[in-house]
C-alpha positions as CSV (number, residue, x, y, z in Angstrom):
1,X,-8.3,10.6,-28.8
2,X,-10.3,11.9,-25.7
3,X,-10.9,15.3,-25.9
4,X,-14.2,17.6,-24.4
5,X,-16.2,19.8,-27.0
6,X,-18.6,22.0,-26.6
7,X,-22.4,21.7,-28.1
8,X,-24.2,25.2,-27.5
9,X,-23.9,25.8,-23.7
10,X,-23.0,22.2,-22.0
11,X,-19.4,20.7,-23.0
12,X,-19.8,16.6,-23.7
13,X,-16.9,14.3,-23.7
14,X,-15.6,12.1,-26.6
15,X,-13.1,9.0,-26.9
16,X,-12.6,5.7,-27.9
17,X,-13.2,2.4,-26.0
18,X,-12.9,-1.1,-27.3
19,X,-13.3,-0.3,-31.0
20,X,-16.1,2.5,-30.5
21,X,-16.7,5.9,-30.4
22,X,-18.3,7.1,-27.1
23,X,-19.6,10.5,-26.5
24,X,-21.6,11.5,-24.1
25,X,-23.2,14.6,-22.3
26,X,-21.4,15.9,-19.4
27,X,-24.3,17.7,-18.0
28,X,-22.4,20.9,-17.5
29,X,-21.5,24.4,-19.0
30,X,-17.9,24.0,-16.8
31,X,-14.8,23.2,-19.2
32,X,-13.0,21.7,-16.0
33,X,-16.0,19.7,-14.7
34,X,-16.5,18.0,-18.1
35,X,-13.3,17.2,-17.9
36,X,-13.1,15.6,-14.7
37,X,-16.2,13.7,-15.8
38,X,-14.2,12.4,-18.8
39,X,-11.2,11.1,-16.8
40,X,-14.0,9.4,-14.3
41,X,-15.6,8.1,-17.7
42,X,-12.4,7.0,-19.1
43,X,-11.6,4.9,-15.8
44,X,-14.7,3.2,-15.3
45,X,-14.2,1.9,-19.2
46,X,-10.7,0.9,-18.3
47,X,-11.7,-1.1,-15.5
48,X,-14.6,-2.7,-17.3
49,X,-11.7,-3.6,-19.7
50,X,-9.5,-5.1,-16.9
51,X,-12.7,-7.0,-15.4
52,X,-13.1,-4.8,-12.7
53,X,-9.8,-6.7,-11.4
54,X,-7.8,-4.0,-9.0
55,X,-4.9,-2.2,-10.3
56,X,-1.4,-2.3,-8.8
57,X,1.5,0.4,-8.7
58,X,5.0,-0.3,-9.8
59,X,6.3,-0.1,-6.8
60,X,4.5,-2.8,-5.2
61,X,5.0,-5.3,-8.1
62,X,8.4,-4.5,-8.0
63,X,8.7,-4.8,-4.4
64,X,6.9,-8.5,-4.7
65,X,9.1,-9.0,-7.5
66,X,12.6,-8.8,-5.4
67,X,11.4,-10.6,-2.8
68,X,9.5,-13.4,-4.6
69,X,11.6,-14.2,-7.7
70,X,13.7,-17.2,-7.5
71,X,16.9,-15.5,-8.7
72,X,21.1,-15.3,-7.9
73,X,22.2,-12.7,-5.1
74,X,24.4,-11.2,-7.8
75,X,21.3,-10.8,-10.0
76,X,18.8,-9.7,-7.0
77,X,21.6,-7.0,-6.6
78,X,21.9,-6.0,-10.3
79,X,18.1,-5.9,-10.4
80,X,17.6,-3.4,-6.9
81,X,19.8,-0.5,-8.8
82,X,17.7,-1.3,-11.6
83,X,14.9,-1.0,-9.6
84,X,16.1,2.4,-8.0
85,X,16.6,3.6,-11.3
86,X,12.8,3.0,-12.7
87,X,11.3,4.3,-9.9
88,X,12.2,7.9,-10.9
89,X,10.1,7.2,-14.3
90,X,7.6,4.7,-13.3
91,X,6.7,5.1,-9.4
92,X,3.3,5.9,-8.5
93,X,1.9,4.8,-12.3
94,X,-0.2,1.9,-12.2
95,X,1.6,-1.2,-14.6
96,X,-1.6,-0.5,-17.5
97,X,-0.2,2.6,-17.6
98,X,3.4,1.7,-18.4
99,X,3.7,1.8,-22.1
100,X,5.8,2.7,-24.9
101,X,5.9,6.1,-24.6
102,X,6.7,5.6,-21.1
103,X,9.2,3.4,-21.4
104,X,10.8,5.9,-24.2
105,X,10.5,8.7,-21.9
106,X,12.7,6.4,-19.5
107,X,15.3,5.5,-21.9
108,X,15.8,9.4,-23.0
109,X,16.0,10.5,-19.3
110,X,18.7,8.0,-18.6
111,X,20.4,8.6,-21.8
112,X,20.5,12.3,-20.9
113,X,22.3,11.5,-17.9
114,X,25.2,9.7,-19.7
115,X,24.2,6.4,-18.8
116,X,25.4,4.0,-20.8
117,X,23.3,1.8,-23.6
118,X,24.4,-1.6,-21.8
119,X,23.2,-0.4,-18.7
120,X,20.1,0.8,-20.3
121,X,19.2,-2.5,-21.5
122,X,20.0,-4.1,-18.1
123,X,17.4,-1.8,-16.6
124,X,15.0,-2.7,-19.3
125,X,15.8,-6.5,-19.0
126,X,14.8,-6.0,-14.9
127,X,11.4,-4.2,-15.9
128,X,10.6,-6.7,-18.3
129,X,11.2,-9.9,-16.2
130,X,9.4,-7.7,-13.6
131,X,5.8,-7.4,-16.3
132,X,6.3,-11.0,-17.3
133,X,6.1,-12.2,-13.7
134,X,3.4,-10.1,-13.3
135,X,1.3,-11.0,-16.0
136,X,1.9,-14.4,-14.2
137,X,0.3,-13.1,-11.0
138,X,-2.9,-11.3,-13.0
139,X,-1.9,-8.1,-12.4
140,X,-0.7,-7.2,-15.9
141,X,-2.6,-8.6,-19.4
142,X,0.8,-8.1,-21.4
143,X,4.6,-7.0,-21.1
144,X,4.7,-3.8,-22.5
145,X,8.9,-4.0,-22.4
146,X,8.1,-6.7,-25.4
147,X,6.4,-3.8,-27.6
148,X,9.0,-1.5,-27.3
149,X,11.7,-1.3,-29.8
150,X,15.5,-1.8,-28.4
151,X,17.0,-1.0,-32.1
152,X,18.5,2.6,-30.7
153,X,20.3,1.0,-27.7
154,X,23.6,-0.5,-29.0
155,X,24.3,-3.9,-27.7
156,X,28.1,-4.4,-25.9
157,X,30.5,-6.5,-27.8
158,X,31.2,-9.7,-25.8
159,X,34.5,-9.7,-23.8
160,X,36.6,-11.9,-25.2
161,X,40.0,-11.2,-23.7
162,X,42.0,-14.2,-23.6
163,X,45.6,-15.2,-22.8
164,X,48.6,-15.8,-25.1
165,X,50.0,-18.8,-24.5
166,X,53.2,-16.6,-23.3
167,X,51.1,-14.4,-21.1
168,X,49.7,-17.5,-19.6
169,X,53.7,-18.8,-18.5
170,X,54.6,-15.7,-17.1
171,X,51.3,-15.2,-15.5
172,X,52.2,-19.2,-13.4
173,X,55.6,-17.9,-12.8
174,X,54.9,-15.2,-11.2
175,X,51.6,-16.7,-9.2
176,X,51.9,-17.7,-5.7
177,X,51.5,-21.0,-4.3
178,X,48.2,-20.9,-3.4
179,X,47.2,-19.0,-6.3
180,X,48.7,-21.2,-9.5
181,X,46.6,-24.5,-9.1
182,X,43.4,-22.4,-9.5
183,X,44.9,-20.8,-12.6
184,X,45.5,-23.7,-14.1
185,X,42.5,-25.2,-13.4
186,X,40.7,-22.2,-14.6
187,X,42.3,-22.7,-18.0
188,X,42.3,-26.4,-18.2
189,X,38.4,-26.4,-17.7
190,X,37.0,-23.6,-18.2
191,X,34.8,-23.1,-14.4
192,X,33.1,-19.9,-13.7
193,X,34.9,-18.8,-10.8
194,X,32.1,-19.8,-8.2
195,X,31.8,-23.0,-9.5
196,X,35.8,-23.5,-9.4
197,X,35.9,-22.3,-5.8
198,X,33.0,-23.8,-4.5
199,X,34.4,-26.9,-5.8
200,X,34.3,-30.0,-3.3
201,X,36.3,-33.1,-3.3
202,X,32.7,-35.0,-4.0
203,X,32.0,-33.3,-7.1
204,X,35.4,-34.8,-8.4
205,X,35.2,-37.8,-10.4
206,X,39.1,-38.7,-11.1
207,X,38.4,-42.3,-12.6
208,X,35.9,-40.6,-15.0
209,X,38.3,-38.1,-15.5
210,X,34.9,-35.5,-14.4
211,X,33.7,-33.1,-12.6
212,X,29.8,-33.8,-11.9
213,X,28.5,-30.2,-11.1
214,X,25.1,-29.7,-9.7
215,X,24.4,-26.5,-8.8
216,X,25.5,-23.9,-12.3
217,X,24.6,-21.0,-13.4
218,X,22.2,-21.8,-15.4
219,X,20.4,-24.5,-13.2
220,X,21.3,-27.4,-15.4
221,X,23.9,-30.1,-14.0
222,X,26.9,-30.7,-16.0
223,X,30.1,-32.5,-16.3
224,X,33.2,-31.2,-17.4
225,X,35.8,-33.5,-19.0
226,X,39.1,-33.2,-17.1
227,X,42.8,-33.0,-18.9
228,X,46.1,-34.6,-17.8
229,X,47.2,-31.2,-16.8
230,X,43.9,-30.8,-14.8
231,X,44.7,-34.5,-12.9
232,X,47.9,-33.7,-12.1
233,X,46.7,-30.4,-10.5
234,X,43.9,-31.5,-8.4
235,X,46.2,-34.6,-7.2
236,X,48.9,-32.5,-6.1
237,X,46.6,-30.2,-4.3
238,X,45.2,-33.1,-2.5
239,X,48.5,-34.9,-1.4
240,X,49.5,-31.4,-0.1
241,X,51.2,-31.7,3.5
242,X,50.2,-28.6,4.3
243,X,46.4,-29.1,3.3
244,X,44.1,-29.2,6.0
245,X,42.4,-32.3,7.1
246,X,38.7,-32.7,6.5
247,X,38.0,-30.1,4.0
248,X,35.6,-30.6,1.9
249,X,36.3,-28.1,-0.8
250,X,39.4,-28.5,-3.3
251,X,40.7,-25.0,-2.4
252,X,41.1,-23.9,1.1
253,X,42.7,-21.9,3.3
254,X,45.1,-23.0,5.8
255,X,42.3,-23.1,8.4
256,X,40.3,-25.5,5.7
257,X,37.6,-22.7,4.8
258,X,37.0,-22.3,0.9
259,X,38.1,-19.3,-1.0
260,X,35.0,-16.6,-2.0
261,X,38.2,-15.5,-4.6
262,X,42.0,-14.4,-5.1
263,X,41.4,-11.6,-6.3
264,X,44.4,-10.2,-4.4
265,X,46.9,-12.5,-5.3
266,X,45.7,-12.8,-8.8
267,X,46.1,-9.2,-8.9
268,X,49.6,-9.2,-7.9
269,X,50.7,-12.0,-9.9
270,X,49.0,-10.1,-13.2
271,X,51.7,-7.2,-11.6
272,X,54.6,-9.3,-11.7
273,X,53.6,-10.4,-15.1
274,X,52.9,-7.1,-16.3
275,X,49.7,-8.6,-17.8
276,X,47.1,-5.2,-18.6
277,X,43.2,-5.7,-18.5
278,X,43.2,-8.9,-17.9
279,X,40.1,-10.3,-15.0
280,X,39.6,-14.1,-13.5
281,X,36.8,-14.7,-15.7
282,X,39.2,-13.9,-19.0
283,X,40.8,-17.5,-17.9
284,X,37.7,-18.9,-18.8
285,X,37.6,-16.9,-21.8
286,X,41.6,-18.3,-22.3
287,X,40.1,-22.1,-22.1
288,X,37.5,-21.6,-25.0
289,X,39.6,-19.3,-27.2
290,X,42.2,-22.4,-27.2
291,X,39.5,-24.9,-27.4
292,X,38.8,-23.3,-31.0
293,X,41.8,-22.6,-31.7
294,X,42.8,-26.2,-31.8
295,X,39.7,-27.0,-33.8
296,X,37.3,-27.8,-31.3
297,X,33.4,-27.1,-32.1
298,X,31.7,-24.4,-30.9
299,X,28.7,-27.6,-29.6
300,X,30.9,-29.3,-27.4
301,X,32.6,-26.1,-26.2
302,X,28.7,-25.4,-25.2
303,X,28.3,-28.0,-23.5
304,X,31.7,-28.4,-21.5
305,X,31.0,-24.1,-20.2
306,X,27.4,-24.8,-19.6
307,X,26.0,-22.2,-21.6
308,X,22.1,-22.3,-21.8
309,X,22.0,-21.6,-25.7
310,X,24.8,-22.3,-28.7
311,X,24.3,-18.0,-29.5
312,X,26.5,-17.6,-26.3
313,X,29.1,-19.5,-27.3
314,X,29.1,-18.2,-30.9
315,X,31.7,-15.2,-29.6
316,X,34.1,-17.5,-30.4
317,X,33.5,-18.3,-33.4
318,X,35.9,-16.2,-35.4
319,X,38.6,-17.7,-33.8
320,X,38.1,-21.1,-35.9
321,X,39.7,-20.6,-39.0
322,X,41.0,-24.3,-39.8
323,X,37.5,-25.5,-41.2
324,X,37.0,-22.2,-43.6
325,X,40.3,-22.8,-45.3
326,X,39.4,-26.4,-45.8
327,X,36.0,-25.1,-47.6
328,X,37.8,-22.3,-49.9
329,X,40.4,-24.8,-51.2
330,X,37.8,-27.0,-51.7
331,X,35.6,-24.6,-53.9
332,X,39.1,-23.6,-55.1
333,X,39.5,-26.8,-56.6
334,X,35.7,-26.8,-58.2
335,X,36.6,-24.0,-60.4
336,X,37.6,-24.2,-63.6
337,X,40.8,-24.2,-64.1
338,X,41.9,-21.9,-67.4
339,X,44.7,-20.5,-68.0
340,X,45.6,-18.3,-64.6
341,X,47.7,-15.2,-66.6
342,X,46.5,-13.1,-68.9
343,X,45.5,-14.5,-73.1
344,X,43.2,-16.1,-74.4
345,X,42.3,-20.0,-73.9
C-alpha cells in the first residue's frame, strides 16, 4: 500500500509496482510535498505499466462507444440511460481506474436509491460491453466488469405469461378486423412483433409453407415453418378487397403503409376480453408454451423463435411434463416388485 514515512527529518515514499517494493527519498521535510511526489511517482510507474500509451476518461469511451457500436435503436436507447446513470460514479476517472471497488461503490449508490437489481445488471451489462470494446480499441488491458462479482444482484425470473386456450378465443372475438390476423399469426408462429410487422409479401414462402427471414434479432437468418391456420390467415389477408394495391408488407394500413404496432387496438380487445397483464410479446410466449405443451422439444422450439443459445429457450422447460412421466413409469417398472402393503416377503 502506498503510504509516506518519515526517516529523521525528510519523509520518503513507499509502494508497490510490478511485484516490487519501491521506496524512495522524497527530498523534503514537507508531509504534503512528499506526498505529491508519491502520487507523481505512482503515475509515472502506472504509465510505464500501460507503455506510456495515453489514458482515456469514461466519458469519452463511452461517447465513442454510442456512436460507434453496431447495435439496435432500442438497445442504443437502453444503453444512453445507462450511460447517464454511470456517469454520476465513473465520469472524470480514467477506465484503469475503474475497478472493483468502483464498480461496488456504483452498485451500492444505485441500490440506495431503490433501483432495482434487473436494472442494476442492465447498467452493468452497458459498462461492460463498453470495456470489452475498449479493450478492442487499446485503451483498456482488461474488462474490469468481468472481475466483479454479480452474486448479490438477483436475476429477474423470465416472463412467461401465456394464453389459455380460452383467453386466446375471447381475446379473437373480441379483436377488430384489422387486429385478429396479426393475433393469430403471432400465435401460430411465434414472430417478435418487429419481425411480424415488418413482414413483406417476399419474405413469404406459401409453397414451402415458410417464412425466410433475413434481418432478426439476433442477426442470424431464419425460417419459420408455417401452420394451416397460419396459410389460411395470410391468404385471406392477401385476397382482401379492401387491401391496398402494391404494398409490399403483409399488414398495412388502408393507405398501404406498414404498422410500427396495435398497441391500441390490442389494448382494447384485451378490454373486451377482460384479459389482465397480458402484452403483444406474451403471444409469442402463448406459441412456445403450446409448442411444449404438445410435446414439442425445447431444440426445435430454438430454432423456429430464433434464439441465439438453447439457455433462452430453457424457460419453458417446465411446461413439458409428457417425457418425465414416461421416465418415472419406466424406473417404476425396474424396481422390484415385492409385496406393496405391509408383511413380510
Amino acid at each position: 500500500m502506498a503510504s509516506v514515512y518519515r526517516r529523521g527529518s525528510v519523509f520518503w515514499v513507499r509502494f508497490r509496482a510490478n511485484g516490487h517494493h519501491v521506496r524512495r527519498s522524497a527530498h523534503t521535510s514537507k508531509k504534503a510535498e512528499a506526498q505529491a511526489f508519491l502520487q507523481r511517482l505512482l503515475a509515472e510507474y502506472a504509465r510505464k505499466a500501460r507503455g506510456d500509451r495515453p489514458r482515456h476518461l469514461y466519458e469519452d469511451a463511452a461517447q465513442r462507444f454510442l456512436d460507434e457500436a453496431s447495435i439496435r435503436p432500442k438497445t442504443r436507447a437502453c444503453y444512453a440511460t445507462s450511460d447517464r446513470a454511470c456517469r454520476s460514479t465513473f465520469a472524470g476517472h480514467h477506465l484503469d481506474e475503474i475497478d472493483r471497488r468502483l464498480i461496488g461503490e456504483f452498485v451500492s449508490w444505485r441500490k440506495r436509491g431503490g433501483v432495482s437489481d434487473t436494472t442494476i445488471r442492465r447498467d452493468l451489462a452497458f459498462l461492460s460491453s463498453m470495456c470489452a470494446m475498449a479493450t478492442r480499441w487499446g485503451w483498456l488491458d482488461t474488462n474490469p466488469v468481468t472481475a466483479f462479482s454479480k452474486r448479490t444482484l438477483k436475476e429477474a425470473r423470465p416472463r412467461t405469461r401465456f394464453l389459455s386456450p380460452t383467453e386466446y378465443q375471447a381475446l379473437l372475438a373480441e379483436a377488430a378486423d384489422h387486429v385478429r390476423p396479426a393475433i393469430v399469426l403471432a400465435v401460430e408462429t411465434g414472430l417478435r412483433k418487429e419481425e411480424l410487422f415488418g413482414l413483406t409479401l417476399a419474405a413469404l414462402d406459401l409453397h414451402r409453407r415458410e417464412i425466410v427471414l433475413d434481418r432478426t434479432k439476433s442477426g442470424a437468418p431464419r425460417r419459420v415453418p408455417l401452420s394451416d391456420t397460419a396459410i389460411t390467415t395470410i391468404q385471406a389477408v392477401l385476397a382482401d378487397k379492401d387491401r391496398p394495391r402494391g404494398a409490399a408488407t403483409l399488414l398495412v394500413k388502408a393507405d398501404g403503409s406498414r404498422y410500427g404496432d396495435m398497441k391500441k387496438g390490442f389494448g382494447a380487445a384485451c378490454r373486451r376480453a377482460r384479459i389482465t397483464g397480458l402484452r403483444w410479446h406474451d403471444l409469442r410466449h402463448t406459441f412456445a408454451s403450446w409448442f411444449v405443451q404438445a410435446g414439442g422439444d425445447l431444440y426445435h422450439l430454438s430454432r423456429i423463435l430464433g434464439h441465439s443459445t438453447i439457455q433462452m429457450t430453457s424457460r419453458y422447460g417446465h411446461l413439458r411434463t409428457q417425457d418425465l412421466h414416461v421416465a418415472i413409469g419406466r424406473a417404476a417398472q425396474n424396481r422390484p416388485q415385492g409385496h406393496l402393503t405391509g408383511g413380510a416377503a
